[in-house]
FILOGU-284187 format. One line per field, with one value per residue (C-alpha): residue number from 1; residue in three letters; x, y, z. Coordinates in Angstrom, 3 decimals. Each point is the difference from the previous one (the first is absolute). Layout:
torza = [NUM:...]
voza = [ALA:...]
c1 = [X:...]
c2 = [Y:...]
c3 = [Z:...]
//
This chain:
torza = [1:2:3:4:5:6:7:8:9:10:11:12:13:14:15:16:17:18:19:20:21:22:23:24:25:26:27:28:29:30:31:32:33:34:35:36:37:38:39:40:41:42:43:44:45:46:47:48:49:50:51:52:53:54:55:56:57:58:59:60:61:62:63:64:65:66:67:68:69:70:71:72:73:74:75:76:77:78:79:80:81:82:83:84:85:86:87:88:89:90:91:92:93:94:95:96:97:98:99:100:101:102:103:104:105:106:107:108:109:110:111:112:113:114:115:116:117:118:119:120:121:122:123:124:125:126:127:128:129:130:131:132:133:134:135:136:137:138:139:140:141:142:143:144:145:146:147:148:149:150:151:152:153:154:155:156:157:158:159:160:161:162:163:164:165:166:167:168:169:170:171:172:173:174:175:176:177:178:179:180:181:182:183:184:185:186:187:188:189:190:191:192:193:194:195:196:197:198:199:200:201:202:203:204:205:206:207:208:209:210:211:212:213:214:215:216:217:218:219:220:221:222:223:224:225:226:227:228:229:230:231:232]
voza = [UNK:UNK:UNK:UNK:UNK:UNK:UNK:UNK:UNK:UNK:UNK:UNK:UNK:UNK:UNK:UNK:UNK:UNK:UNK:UNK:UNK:UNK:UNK:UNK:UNK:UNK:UNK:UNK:UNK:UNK:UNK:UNK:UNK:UNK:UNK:UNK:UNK:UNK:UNK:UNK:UNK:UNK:UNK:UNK:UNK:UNK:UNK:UNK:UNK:UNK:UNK:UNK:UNK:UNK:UNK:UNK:UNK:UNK:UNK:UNK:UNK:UNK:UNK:UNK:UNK:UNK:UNK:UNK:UNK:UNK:UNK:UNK:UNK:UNK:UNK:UNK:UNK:UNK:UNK:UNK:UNK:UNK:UNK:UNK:UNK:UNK:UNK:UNK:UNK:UNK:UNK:UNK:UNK:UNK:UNK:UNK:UNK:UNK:UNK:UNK:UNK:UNK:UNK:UNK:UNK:UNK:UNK:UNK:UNK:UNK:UNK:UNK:UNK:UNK:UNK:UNK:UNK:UNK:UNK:UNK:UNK:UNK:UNK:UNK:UNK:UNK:UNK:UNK:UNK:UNK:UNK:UNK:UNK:UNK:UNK:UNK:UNK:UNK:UNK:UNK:UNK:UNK:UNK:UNK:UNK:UNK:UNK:UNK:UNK:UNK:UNK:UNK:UNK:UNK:UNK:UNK:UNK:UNK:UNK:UNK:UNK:UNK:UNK:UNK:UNK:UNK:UNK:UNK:UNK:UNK:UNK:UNK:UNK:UNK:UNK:UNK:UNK:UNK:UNK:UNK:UNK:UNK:UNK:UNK:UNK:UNK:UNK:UNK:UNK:UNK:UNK:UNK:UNK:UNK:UNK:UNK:UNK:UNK:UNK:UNK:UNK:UNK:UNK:UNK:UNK:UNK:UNK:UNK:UNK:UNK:UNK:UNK:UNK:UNK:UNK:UNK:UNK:UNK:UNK:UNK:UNK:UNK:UNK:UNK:UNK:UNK:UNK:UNK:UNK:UNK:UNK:UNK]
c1 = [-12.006:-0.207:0.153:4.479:2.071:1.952:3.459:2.337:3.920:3.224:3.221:0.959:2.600:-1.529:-1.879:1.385:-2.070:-2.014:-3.049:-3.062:-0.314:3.573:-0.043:1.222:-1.706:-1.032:-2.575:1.931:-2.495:-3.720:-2.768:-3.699:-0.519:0.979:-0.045:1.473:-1.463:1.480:-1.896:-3.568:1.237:-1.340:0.995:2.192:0.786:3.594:2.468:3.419:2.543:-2.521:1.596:-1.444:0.905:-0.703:-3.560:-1.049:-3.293:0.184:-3.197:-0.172:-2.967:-1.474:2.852:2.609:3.716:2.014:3.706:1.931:3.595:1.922:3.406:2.080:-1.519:-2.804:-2.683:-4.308:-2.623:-3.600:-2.849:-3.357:-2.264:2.736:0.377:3.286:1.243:3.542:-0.747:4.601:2.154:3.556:2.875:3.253:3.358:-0.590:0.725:-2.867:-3.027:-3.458:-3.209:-3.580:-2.823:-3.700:-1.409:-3.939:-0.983:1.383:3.018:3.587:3.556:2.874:3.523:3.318:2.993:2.087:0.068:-1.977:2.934:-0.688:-2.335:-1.101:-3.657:-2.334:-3.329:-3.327:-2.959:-3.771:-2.733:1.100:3.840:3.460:2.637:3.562:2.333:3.450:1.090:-2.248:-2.661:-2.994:-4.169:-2.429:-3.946:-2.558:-3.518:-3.299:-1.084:3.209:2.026:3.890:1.940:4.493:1.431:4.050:1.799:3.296:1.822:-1.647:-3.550:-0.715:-3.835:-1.597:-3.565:0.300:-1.985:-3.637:-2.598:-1.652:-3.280:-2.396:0.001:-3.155:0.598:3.460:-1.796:-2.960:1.456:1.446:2.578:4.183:2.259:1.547:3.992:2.825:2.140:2.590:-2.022:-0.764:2.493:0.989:2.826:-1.110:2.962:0.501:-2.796:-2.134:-3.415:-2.033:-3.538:-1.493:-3.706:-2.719:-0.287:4.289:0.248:3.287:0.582:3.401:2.475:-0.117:1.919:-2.007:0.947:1.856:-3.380:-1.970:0.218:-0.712:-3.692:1.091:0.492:1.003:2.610:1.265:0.774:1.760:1.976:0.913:0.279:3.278:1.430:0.002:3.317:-0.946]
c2 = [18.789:-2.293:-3.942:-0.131:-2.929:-1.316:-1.901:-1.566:1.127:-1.904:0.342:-2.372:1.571:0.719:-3.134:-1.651:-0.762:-3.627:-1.503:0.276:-3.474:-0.172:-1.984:2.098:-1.691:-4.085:-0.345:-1.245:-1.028:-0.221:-1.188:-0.447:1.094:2.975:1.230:1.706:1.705:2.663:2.482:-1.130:-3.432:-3.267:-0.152:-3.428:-1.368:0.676:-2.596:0.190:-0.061:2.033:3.167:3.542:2.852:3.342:0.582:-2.804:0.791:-2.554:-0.634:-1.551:-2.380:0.081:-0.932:-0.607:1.325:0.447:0.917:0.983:0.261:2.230:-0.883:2.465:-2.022:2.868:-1.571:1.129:-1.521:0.431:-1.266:-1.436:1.795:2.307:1.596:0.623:1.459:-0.449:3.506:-0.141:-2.436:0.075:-1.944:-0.453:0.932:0.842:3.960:-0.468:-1.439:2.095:-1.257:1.991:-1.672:0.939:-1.692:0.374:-1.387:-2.031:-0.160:-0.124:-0.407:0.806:-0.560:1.608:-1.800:3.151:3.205:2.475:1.783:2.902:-0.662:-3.764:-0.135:-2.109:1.737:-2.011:2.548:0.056:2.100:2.627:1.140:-0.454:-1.637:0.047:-2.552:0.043:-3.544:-1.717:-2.135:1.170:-1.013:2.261:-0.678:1.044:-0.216:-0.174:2.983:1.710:1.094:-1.418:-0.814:0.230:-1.485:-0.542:-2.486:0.787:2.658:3.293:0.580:3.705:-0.312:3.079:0.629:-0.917:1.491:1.030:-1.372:1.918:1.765:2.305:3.401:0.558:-2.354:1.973:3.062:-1.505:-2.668:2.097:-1.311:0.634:1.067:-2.263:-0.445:-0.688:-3.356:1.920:1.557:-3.259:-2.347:-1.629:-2.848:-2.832:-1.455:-3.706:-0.971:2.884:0.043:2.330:-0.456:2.041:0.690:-1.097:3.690:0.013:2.295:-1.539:-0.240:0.406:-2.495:-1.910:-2.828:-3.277:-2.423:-2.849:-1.959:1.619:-3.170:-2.503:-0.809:0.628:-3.739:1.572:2.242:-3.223:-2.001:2.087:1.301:-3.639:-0.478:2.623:-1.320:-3.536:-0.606:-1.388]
c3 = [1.208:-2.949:0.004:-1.218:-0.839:2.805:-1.215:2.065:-1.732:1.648:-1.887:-2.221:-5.002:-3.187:-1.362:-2.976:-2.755:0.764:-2.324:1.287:1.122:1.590:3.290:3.190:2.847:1.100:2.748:2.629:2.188:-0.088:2.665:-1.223:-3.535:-2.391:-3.545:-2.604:-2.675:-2.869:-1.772:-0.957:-0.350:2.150:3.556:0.726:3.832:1.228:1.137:1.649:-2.678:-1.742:-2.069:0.254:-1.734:-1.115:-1.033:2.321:2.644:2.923:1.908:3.350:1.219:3.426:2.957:-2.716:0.362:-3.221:0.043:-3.065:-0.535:-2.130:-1.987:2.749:2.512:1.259:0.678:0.306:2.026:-0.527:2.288:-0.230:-2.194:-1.822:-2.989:-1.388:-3.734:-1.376:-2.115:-0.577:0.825:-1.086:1.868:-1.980:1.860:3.573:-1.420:-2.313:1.935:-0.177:1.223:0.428:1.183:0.595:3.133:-0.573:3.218:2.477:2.280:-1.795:2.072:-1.619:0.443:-2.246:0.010:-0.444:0.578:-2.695:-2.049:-3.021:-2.179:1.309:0.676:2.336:-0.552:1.504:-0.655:1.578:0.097:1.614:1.091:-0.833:1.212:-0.680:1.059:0.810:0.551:2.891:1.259:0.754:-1.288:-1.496:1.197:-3.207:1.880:-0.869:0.440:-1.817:3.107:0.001:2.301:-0.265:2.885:-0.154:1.474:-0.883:-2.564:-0.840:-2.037:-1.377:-0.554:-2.144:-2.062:-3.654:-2.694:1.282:-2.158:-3.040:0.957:-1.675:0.281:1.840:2.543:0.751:0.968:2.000:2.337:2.930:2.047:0.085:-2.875:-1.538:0.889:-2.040:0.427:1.661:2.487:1.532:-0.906:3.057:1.001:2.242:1.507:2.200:1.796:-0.622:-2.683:-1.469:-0.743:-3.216:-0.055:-2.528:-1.376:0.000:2.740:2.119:3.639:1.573:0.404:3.202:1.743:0.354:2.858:-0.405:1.262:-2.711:-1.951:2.787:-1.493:-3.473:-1.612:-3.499:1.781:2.149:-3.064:-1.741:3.039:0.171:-3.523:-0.054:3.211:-1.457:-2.500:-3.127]
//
C-alpha cells in the first residue's frame, strides 16, 4: 500500500473570507523555546501573546511545550520536537470556524470546544491516514519512522487513508504485496478511550481500548490531561 495523507477532520461552517495574514490563534502558553516561520521567509522565536495564523509552521525545540488557542476557545498542544503547519485557518462566527493543520512530526493534543456541525472542519493531516473529527479531545502521535498513532479521549474520530502518493508505472507492477483499498473500505471510527495505530506503509490496525493507566509514564499526556481539568 502506498505512503497516504493522514488528516485529523472534527466539525466545526463554511469559512468566511479572511486575509492571509488574519490573526486566529495567540500562544497561550509556552515552556522552553519555539518558532514560527511562513513560507520561505526567516524563522522568529514565539512568545505568549504571540499571534499565529494561517500559513504559519510552528516548530518545537527539545523538551519544549507550546499551547495555542483559537478565537472559539479550541485549543492545540504540541510537544518537544514538533512540527506543526496552519495549511487553513478560518474562525469567524462559531458557524464559520475551519482549521487544517499538517503535523510533520511530533506529538499534537487537541481539544474542540463544540461539537463538529455541517460543513465545519478540524482537519490535522500526517504522513499517512485520516482522521475525521466530530467534536472531541483526543492527540495524534507522527513518529519517526512514519507510523501514527489516534488515540481519543473523548467524542468520536473517523480515521481513513487519504490520497496514496504518485508512483511510476513500473514500480506499480513490480512491488508485490496487497491491493490497494479504497477510503471506504477501511474507514474506521475510534470512539472514548480507544486508539488506533496506522503503520509506516498506511496499512491500519483495528481500533482498540487503551487503559486508563496507559498514560501513567506519559509526561506529555499528564500535562495536558491536567491542562483541561484546570479552569482557565
Amino acid at each position: 500500500m502506498k505512503l497516504a495523507t493522514v488528516a485529523l477532520v472534527a466539525a466545526l461552517g463554511a469559512a468566511p473570507r479572511l486575509a492571509a495574514q488574519t490573526t486566529t490563534a495567540q500562544v497561550s502558553l509556552l515552556e522552553g523555546t519555539a518558532q514560527r516561520s511562513r513560507g520561505a521567509g526567516p524563522k522568529t522565536d514565539l512568545q505568549v501573546g504571540a499571534a499565529v495564523g494561517q500559513g504559519d509552521t510552528l516548530e518545537t525545540g527539545q523538551n519544549a511545550r507550546l499551547e495555542i488557542r483559537f478565537a472559539d476557545e479550541s485549543i492545540l498542544r504540541l510537544g518537544s520536537a514538533a512540527k506543526l503547519r496552519l495549511s487553513e485557518a478560518h474562525f469567524g462566527r462559531r458557524a464559520q470556524r475551519k482549521l487544517s493543520a499538517r503535523l510533520f512530526l511530533g506529538k499534537l493534543w487537541a481539544k474542540v470546544t463544540s461539537a463538529i456541525h455541517g460543513e465545519q472542519k478540524f482537519q490535522v493531516e500526517t504522513e499517512n491516514a485520516v482522521a475525521g473529527v466530530r467534536g472531541t479531545t483526543f492527540r495524534v502521535d507522527a513518529n519517526q519512522d512514519k507510523s501514527v498513532r489516534v488515540r481519543v479521549y473523548d467524542g468520536q474520530v473517523a480515521v481513513a487513508p487519504g490520497a496514496p502518493a504518485a508512483a511510476p508505472r513500473a514500480e506499480r507492477r513490480e512491488v508485490p504485496g496487497p491491493q490497494e483499498v479504497t477510503r471506504d473500505q477501511w474507514e474506521k471510527l475510534v470512539g472514548r478511550q480507544m486508539q488506533i495505530v496506522i503503520a509506516a506503509d498506511g496499512t491500519p490496525g483495528d481500533p482498540e481500548p487503551f487503559s486508563p493507566d496507559a498514560d501513567q509514564d506519559d509526561a506529555f499526556a499528564r500535562w495536558n490531561l491536567q491542562r483541561d481539568a484546570t479552569p482557565k
